[in-house]
N, C-alpha and C positions, 0 to 999 in steps of 0.2 A: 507779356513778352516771353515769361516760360514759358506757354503753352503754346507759342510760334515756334519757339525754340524746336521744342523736343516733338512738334509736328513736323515740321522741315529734316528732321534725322529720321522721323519713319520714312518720309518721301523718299531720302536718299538710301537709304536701305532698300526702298523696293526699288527705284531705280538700278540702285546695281545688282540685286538679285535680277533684275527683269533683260539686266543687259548678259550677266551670264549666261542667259535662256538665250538670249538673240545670238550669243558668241556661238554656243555649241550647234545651234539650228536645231536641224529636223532631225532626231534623236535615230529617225529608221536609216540614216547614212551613216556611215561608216566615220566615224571621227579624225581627223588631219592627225599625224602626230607630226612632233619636232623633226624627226630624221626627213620624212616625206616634204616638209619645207623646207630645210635647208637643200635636200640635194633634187626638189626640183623645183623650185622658187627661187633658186639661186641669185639671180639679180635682184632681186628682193631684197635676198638678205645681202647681198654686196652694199647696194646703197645704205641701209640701216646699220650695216657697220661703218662706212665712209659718215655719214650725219652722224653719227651718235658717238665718232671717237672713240671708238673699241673695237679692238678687232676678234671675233667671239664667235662663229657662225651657229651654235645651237644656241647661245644667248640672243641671237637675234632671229633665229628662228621661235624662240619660244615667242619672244615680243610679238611678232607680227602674228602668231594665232591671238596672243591675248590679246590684240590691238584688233583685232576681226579683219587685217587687212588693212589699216589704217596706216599707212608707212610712216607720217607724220606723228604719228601716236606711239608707233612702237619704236621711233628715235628718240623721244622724249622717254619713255621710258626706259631705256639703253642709257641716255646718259645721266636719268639720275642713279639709276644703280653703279653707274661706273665713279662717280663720290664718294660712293663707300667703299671704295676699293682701295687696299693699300700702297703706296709707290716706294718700288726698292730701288729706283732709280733710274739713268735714263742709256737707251741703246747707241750703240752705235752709227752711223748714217748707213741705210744700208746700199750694196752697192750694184746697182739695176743693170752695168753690164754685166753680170753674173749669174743674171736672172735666166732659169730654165723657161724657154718664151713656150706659153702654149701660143701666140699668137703676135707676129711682128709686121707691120706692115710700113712701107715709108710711100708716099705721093712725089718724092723729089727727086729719086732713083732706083732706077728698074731692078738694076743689078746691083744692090747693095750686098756687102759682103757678108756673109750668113744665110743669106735667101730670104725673097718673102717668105711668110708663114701666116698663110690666111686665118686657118685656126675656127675654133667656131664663131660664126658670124652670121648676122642678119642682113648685110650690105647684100646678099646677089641670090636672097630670096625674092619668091615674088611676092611677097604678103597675099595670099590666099588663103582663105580658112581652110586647116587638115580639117578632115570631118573622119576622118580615120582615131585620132586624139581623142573621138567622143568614145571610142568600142572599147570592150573591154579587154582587156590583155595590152600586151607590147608589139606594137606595132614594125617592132625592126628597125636597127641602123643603118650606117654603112660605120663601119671598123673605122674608130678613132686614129688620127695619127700620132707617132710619136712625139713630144715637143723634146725640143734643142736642146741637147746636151751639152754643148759646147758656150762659152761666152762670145756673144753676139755683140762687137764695139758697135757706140754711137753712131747715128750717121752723123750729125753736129759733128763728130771728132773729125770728120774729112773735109768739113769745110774749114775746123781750127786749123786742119794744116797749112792749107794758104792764105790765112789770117782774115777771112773773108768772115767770122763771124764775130761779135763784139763778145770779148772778154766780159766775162762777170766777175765783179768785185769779190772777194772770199769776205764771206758771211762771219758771224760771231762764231766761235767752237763751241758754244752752246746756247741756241736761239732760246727767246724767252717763246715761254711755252702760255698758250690762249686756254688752256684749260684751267690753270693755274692763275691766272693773274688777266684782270680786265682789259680790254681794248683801249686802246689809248693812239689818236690819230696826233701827226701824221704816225703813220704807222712802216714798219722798216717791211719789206720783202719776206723777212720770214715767217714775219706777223699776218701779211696778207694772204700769202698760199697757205696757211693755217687755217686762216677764217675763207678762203674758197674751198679749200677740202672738206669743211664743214659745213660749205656753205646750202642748200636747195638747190636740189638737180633743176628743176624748173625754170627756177628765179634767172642761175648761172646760161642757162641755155636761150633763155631770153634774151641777155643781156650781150652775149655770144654773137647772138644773131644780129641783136642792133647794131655792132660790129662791122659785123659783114656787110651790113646794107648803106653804110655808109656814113652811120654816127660814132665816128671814131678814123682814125689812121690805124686801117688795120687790114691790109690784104696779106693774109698768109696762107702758108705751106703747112701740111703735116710732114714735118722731116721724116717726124717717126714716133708711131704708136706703137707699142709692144705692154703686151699682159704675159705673167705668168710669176713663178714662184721664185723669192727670194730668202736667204739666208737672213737671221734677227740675231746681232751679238751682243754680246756686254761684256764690259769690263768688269774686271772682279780684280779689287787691288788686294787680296789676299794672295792669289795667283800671279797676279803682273801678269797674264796676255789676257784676252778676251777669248771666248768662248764660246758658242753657237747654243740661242735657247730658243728658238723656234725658228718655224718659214710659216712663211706670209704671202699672199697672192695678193698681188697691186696691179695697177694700169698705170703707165705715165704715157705722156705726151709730149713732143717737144715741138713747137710750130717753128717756122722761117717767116722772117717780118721785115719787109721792107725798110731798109734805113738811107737817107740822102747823104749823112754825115754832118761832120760841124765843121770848124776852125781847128779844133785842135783833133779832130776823127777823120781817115777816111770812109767814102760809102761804103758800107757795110750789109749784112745782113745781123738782124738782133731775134730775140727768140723770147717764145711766150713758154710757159711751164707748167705740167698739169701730173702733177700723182697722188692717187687717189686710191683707197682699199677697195682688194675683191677686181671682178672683170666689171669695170663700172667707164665704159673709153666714152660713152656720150660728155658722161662729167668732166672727164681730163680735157678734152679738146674743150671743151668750154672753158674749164679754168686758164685754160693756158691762152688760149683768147682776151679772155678780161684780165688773165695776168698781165700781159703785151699791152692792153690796154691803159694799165693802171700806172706803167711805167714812165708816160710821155714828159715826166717834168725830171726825172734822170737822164731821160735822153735827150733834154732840151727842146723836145717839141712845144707847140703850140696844144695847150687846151680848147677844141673846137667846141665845149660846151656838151659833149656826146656823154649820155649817162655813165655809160662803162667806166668813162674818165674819173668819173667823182668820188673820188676815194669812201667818203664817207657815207652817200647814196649807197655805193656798194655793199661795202661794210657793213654797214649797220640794219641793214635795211635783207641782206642775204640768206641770215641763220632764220630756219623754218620755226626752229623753237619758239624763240624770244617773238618772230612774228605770230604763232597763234598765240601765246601768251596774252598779248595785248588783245588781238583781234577779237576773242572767244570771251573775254573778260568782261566785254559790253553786254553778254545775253544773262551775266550774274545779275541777282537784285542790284537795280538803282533804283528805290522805291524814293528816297528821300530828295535826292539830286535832282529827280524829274517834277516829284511836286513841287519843289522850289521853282524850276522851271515854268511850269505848270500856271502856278499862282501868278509869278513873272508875266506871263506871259497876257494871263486872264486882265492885270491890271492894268498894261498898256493896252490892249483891245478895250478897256472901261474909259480909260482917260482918252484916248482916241474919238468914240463914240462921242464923249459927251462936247469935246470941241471940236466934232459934226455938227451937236446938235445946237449948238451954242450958234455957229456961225448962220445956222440954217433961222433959228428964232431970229438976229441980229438983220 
């Protein structure tokens, strides 16, 4: 058993010296460093701060070199570094009409007040390959524009005014927080857009999609996407006001959701919710989709049985970590599990055979 032992520790030893050799490649190329992925792998590192619960961009730029690219690997490793990390306590909510938009858009109305702001975007490319991208030097922009200086209100805020859209209930003043303390179904609203901001862009856009196609009550509107930079405050009860200790670039969503109404509602419009760290608006429209989705036993709908609905499928089932976790843990030794198996298995093909052969003598 020693000598398995302390075989198995050189294997992993040269495994991970052999995986360093794979991370850095072909030693005659020029080396990635951190600044060159954070500001042009961007979305890269948006998502791996939105999955990993920390909002850090050369922290999460260093991960995805060390991760070789593995986005899944470099959120897992984002969030165990972020355990070790001290907590001096919690911000303030911060507040998105405030937010300097690099990019606002609404599907519901043309002339919303502030203006569209396309902002940068892949919507009204044509997905062609630049082949210009391969040459070397800078190939030229066109001159960024400015983002909005001014506070840009909701568009939801114009349907509150003709009571056209359902009131949401005021939440706890200070939601329990999924980083801190385990999942526990059913689960309140705060707990859910929690575990979807942290949930797998993939999984969430799947689930999005089943939506739309008809496993779910769920035709919606984007009222209004908007990305760009927000104010992060704290209180400091030494001081008595709060304070401004950083900005932070988010994406929210707000969708419009068909409502019939009840007995005691009239018809309505209800709304799905999606804000997520970094310019990451694939994910927000998706959470706020399965958010919508998630909601039909507060609004009294019917459960059609539609995945999205199933709180706990969701849930449990969304965070990329905890699923390679599991997933990846089967190619570990099961040396023992399987011969028991193994043996199991040899014995019933033995007793099977022999009353074959039993009937065949008979």
């Amino acid at each position: 058993m020693y000598v398995a032992v302390k075989g198995g520790e050189r294997a992993i030893d040269n495994a991970h010296a052999w995986l360093a050799e794979e991370r850095r490649g072909d030693v005659a190329v020029p080396e990635l460093s951190v600044a060159q992925i954070r500001e042009q792998l961007a979305l890269a590192v948006n998502r791996v701060m939105a999955e990993g619960s920390l909002y850090d961009p050369d922290l999460a730029a260093l991960a995805i070199k060390q991760a070789r690219g593995d986005l899944i690997e470099a959120i897992f490793l984002i969030r165990a570094y972020r355990t070790t990390l001290p907590r001096f306590g919690g911000s303030n909510p911060i507040e998105t009409e405030d937010m300097t938009c690099d990019r606002r858009v609404s599907a519901t109305f043309k002339d919303a007040p502030g203006g569209q702001i396309l902002g940068p975007t892949f919507d009204y490319t044509h997905r062609l390959i630049d082949f210009k991208l391969a040459a070397d030097g800078d190939v030229g922009t066109a001159p960024a524009s400015t983002p909005s200086p001014i506070a840009t209100p909701h568009i939801m805020s114009f349907l509150d005014r003709e009571d056209l859209i359902q009131k949401e209930p005021a939440g706890a003043d200070i939601p329990d927080d999924l980083t801190r303390t385990p999942l526990e179904l059913p689960a309140n609203r705060a707990l859910r857009l929690q575990s979807l901001a942290r949930g797998d862009e993939g999984f969430l856009l799947g689930l999005a999609y089943s939506t739309q196609r008809g496993y779910a009550r769920n035709h919606a509107f984007v009222a209004e996407l908007r990305i760009g930079a927000v104010a992060v405050e704290m209180d400091i009860p030494e001081l008595g006001f709060a304070i401004e200790v950083g900005e932070i670039t988010v994406t929210e969503c707000e969708t419009v959701n068909q409502f019939q109404g009840s007995k005691s509602q009239p018809p309505q419009f209800t709304r799905g919710y999606g804000l997520v760290f970094g310019m990451t608006e694939r994910k927000a429209i998706s959470m706020a989709l399965v958010d919508r989705a998630l909601r039909w036993k507060e609004l009294g709908e019917d459960n059609v049985g539609a995945p999205a609905q199933d709180e706990e499928f969701v849930l449990y089932h969304s965070d990329n970590i905890q699923a390679t976790g599991f997933l990846e843990h089967i190619k570990l030794p099961h040396y023992v599990d399987f011969q028991s198996e193994l043996e199991l298995i040899r014995k019933l093909r033995s007793e099977a055979q022999e009353n074959i052969n039993r009937e065949v003598s008979e």
